[in-house]
C-alpha positions in Angstrom: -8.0 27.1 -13.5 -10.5 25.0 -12.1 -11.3 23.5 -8.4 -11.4 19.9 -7.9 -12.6 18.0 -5.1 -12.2 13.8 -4.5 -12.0 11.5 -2.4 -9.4 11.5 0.2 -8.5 7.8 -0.2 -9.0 7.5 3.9 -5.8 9.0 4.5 -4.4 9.1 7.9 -3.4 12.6 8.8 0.2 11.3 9.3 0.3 11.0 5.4 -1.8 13.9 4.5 0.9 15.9 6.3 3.9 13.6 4.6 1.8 13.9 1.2 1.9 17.9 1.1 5.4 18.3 2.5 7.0 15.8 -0.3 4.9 18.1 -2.9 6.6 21.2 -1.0 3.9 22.8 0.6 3.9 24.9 3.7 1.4 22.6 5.8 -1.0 23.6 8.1 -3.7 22.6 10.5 -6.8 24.7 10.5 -10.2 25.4 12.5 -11.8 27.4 10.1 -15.0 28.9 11.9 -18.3 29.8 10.8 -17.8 31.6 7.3 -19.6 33.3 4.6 -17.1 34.6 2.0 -18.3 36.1 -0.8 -16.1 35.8 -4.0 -12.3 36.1 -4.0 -9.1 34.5 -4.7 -6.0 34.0 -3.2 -2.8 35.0 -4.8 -1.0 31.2 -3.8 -2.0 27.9 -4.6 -3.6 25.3 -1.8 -4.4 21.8 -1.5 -6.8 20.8 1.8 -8.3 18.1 3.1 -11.1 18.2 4.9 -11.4 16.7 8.4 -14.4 17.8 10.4 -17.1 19.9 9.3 -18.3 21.0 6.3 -17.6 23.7 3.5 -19.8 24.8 0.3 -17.6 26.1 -2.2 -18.6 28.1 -5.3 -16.5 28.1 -8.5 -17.1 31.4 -9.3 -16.7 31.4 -13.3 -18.6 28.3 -13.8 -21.3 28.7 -11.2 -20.1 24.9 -10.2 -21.3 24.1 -6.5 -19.0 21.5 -4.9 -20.0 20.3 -1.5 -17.0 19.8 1.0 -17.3 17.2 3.5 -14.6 15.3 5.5 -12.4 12.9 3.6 -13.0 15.2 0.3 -9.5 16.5 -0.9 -10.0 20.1 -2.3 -7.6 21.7 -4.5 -7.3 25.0 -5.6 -5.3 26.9 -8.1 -3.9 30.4 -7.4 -6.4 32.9 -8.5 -9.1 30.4 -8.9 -12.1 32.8 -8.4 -14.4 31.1 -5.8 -16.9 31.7 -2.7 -17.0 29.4 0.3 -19.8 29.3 3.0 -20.2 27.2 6.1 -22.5 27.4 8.8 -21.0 25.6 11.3 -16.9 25.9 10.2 -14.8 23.4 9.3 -11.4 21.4 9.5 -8.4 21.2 7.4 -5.5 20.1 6.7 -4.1 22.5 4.2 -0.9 23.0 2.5 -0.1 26.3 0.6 2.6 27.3 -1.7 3.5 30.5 -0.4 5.1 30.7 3.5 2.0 31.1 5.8 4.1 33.7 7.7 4.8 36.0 4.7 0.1 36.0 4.7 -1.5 39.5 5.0 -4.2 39.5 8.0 -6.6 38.5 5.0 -5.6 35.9 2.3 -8.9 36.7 0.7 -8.7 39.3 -2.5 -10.8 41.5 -4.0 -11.9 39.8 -7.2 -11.3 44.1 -8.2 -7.8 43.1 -8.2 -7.6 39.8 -9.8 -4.8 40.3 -12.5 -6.2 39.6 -16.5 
């Protein structure tokens, strides 16, 4: 259940948006401001792209530090246990496979209550 970040291949965000929908992802354009999240997880899967900005993420388990700029496309797996700090926010493009309207007011868990 790991985190992987590449390249975007230069995508336009015409087929970033095409590219999650086909996969059947809820997509999503977010301004993601100044952060510092300590550890947690989300209880749905994501795939992002980032377009402005820049994100630090920390896979928890492996101590792996993956630096998020734009064109990087990020994937995450549900309950992947990570951390993610920015000092000046970012962009995204994001698409999640859970219905962003069914989202608590914070998508971010308690690793307390990651299930074994």
């Amino acid at each position: 259940m790991m985190i992987e970040v590449r390249n975007g291949e230069g995508k336009s965000p015409a087929a970033i948006e095409a590219e999650l929908t086909e996969a059947g992802l809820y997509f999503l354009v977010l301004d993601v401001p100044p952060v510092e999240n300590g550890a947690h997880w989300h209880d749905f899967s994501s795939i992002f792209y980032v377009t402005k900005g820049y994100v630090r993420l920390t896979v928890v388990e492996s101590g792996e530090v993956l630096d998020v700029q734009p064109g990087c496309r990020v994937s995450v797996p549900e309950r992947a246990l990570h951390a993610e700090n920015s000092a000046t926010g970012y962009s995204i493009l994001l698409g999640v496979t859970r219905d962003p309207a069914t989202f608590e007011e914070d998508v971010n868990l308690s690793p307390a209550d990651l299930p074994g």
